[in-house]
N, C-alpha and C positions, 0 to 999 in steps of 0.2 A: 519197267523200272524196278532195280531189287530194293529191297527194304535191306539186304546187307549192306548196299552202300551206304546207308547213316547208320553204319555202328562206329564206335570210339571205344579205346577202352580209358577208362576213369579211374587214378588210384583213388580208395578208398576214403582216405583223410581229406578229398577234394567236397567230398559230401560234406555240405553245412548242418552242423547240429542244432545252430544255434543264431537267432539274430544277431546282428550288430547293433551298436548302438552308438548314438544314434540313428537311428533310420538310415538318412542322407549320407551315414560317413560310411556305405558301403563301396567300392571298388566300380568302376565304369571301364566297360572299352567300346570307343568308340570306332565302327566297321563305316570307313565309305567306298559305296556298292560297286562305284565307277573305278575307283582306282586300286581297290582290296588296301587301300592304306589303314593302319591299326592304331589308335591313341591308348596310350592309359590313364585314365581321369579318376576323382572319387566324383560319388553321384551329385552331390550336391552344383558337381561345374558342369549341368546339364543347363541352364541358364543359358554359357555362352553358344551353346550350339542351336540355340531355337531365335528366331526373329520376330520383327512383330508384323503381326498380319496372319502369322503361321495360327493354327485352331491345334490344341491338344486334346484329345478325347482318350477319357477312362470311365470304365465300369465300375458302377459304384454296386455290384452285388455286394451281400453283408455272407459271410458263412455261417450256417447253422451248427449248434452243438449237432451232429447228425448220428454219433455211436452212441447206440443205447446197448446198455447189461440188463439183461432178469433171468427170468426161469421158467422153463415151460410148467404149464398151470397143473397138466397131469403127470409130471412127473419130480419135478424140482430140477428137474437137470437145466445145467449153466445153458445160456444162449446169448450169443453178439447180434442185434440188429445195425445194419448200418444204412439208414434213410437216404435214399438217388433222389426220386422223382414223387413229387406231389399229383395225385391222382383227384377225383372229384371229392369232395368233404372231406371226409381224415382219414381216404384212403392213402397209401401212399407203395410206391414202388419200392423193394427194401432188397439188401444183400445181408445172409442169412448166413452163420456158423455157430457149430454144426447142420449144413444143411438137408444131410442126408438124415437128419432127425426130425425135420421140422415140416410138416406136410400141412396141407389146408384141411381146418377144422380144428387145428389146436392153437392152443391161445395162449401167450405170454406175458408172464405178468413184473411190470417193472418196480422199483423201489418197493414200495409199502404199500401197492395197491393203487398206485395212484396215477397210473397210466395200463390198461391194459391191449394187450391187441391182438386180433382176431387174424390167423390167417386164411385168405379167403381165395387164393387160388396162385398159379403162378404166373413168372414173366417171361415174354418170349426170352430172355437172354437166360432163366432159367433162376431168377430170384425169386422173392416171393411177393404176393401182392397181403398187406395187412391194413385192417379198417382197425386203427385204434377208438379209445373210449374213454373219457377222464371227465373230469368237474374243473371247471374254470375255462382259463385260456389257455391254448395251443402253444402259444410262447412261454409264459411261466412255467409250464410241465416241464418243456423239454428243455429249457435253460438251466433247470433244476436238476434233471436228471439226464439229459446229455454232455458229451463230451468231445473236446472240438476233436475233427478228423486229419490230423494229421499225417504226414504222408509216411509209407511203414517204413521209410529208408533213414527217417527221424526218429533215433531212439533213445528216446527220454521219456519219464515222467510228466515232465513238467505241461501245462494245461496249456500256455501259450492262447487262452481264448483272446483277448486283445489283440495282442503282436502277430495273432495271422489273420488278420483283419488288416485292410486297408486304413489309411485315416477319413476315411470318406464313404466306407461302406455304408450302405443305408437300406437295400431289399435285398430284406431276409430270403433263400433260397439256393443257395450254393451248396453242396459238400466239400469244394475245395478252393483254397484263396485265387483270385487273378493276380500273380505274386508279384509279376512286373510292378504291379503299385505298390507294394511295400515298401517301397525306399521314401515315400515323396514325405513328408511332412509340412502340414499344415503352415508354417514358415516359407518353405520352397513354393509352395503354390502361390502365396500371395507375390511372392518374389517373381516368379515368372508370369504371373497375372499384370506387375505394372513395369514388365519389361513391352507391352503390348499385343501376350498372346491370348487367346480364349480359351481358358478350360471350361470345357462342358464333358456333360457323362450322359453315357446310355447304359443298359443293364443286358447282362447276358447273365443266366444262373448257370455256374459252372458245374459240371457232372464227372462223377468220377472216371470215366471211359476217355475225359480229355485226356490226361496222365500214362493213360496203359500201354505198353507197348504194342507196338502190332505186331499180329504174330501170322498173319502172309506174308506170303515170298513174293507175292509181286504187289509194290505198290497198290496198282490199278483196284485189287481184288478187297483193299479194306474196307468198310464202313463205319461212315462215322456216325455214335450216336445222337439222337438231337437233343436240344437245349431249346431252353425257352430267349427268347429275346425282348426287348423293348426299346424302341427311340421315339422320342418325343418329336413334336414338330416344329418347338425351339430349336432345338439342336441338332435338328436337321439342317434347320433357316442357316445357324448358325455355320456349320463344316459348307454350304452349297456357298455363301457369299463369301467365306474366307478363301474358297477356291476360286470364284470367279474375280476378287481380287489379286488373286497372284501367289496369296498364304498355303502354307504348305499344312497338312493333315495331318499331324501326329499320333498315331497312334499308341496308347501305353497297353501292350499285354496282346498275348496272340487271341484272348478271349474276343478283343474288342476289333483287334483285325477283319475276324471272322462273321462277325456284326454285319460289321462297315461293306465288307466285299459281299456280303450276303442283300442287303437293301440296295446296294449302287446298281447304276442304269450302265450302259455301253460310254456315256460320258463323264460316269463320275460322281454323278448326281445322288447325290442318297435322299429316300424318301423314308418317312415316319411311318409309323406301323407297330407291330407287337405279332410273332410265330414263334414256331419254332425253325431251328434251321438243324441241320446236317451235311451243309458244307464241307468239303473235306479238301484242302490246299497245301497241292504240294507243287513240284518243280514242273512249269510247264503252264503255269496258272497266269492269265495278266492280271494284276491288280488294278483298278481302275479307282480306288476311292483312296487309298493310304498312299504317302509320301515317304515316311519314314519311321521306326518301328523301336519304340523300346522294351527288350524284352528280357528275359532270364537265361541261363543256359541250364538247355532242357536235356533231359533221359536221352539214351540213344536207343536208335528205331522209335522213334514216339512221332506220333501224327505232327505236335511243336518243333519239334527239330525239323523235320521235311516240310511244315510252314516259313519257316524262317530260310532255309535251303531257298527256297520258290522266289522268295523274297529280295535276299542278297547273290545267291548262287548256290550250288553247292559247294563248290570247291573252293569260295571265299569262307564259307559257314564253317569248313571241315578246317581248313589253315588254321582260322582264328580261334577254335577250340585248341588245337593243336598248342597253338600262343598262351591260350586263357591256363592251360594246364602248365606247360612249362616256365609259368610264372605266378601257381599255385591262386588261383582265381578260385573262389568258391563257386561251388555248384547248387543247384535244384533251387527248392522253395526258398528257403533261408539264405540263399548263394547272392553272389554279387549280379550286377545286369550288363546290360550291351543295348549302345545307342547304336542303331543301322541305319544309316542316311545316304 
């Protein structure tokens, strides 16, 4: 399978700079898988499409301020850290610029002294590994002196720490939002709560490798990299009895998909637990735990887009971008969504 087949091309003005507001008054289209029939909704009339019985589940990861500025310690010269992966203590996994300057054994020092960090060797993808060192807590430091990671096809100033945050985020550990939840606000939940569905959340800590495009030619030959996961065994109880009643498994966001498809059994069944996964779902895949999918319109060639292909089809996925563009539909993080049922 080529990875040329999910390219698009995107005029440029289709890229969202900027949320909407509120939340809920973003743009919906609604894709059904069976028929390739197309709606266009605002998000908020995601209500009449759900029933009761049905289970929605969302990951309630939180994003970390993850971009840190200092200076290396022997020289002054600028340096971008940008925080992936939590290692054991206050080691952590980091992508480095300039990295052709920053070798292990030299050490960074942020703000005023009040984070520094040691780097202590490399990553196999060729980042760097750093054992930071500060007074107090791990969260005031970095809340202080990070900056949310925004995605680099958003170009603004402006900090957006809230509004790329879910309403519901709660563990801390992502570098990037599950953005599919961006729309929902606090109001909408309770609304779809006593229409008779179950919202529950598991946590998947998103990694910036979700995002990137791939860059093999074939399919087959990508890797995906892993992510940490968690489901409870609530919430397990919960999505196994909404199925064996008859209720349909919603999923919000391809993070949670991936979850979901990652714990389920041959029937369906999803079991509680906490890994990592590196699943990687594209066209070809059965899904056995998800019913129906609310998600964003993602990058082309990106691992998200040949999820959602596997999902609806491709040739329904590629049409209804086709649709989303010729009727000026925002894109990416900050872009409108798409209910696939």
């Amino acid at each position: 399978m080529r990875v040329a087949d999910f390219d698009y091309q995107l005029p440029e003005e289709l890229i969202a700079q900027e949320p909407v507001e509120p939340r809920d008054s973003s743009r919906l289209m609604i894709l059904h898988r069976k028929t390739g029939k197309i709606e266009h909704r605002i998000f908020r009339d995601i209500v009449e499409y759900l029933r009761p019985g049905d289970v929605m589940v969302l990951n309630n990861t939180r994003v970390i301020p993850a971009r840190l500025y200092g200076r290396k310690a022997e020289t002054g010269a600028q340096v971008e850290v940008f925080l992936l992966t939590h290692r054991e203590g206050d080691c952590w996994e980091t992508l480095v610029r300039p990295g052709k300057k920053v070798k292990p054994g030299n050490s960074i020092i942020f703000g005023n002294g009040e984070l520094v960090g040691k780097v202590v060797g490399y990553t196999e993808a060729g980042g760097r590994l750093i054992q930071f060192q500060y007074d107090g807590s791990w969260e005031a430091v970095i809340n202080r002196l990070g900056r949310t990671p925004l995605p680099p096809y958003i170009r603004t100033a402006k900090e957006y720490r809230e509004r790329y945050q879910t309403v519901y985020a709660l563990h801390e550990g992502s570098v990037a939002a599950p953005t599919a939840g961006l729309h929902f606000t606090p109001e909408l939940l309770e609304q779809i709560k006593k229409r008779g569905i179950k919202v529950v959340f598991l946590l998947l800590h998103v990694g910036l490798g979700t995002f990137q495009p791939v860059k093999t030619d074939r399919v087959e030959d990508h890797r995906m990299h892993a992510e940490y996961y968690r489901l409870s065994s609530d919430t397990a109880e919960t999505i196994n009895h909404a199925r064996r009643k008859g209720g349909r498994v919603i999923a919000v966001g391809t993070t949670t998909v991936r979850t979901l498809e990652t714990v389920a059994d041959e029937e369906g069944n999803v079991r509680s637990g906490e890994g990592w996964t590196d699943i990687f779902i594209y066209p070809g895949h059965r899904f056995r735990a998800v019913d129906a999918l609310v998600t964003n319109f993602h990058l082309p060639r990106s691992t998200l887009l040949m999820l959602v292909s596997a999902f609806a089809g491709r040739d329904k996925i590629m049409e209804a971008y086709r649709e989303a563009i010729d009727k000026n539909y925002r894109f990416y993080s900050f872009g409108d969504a798409m209910l696939i049922l």
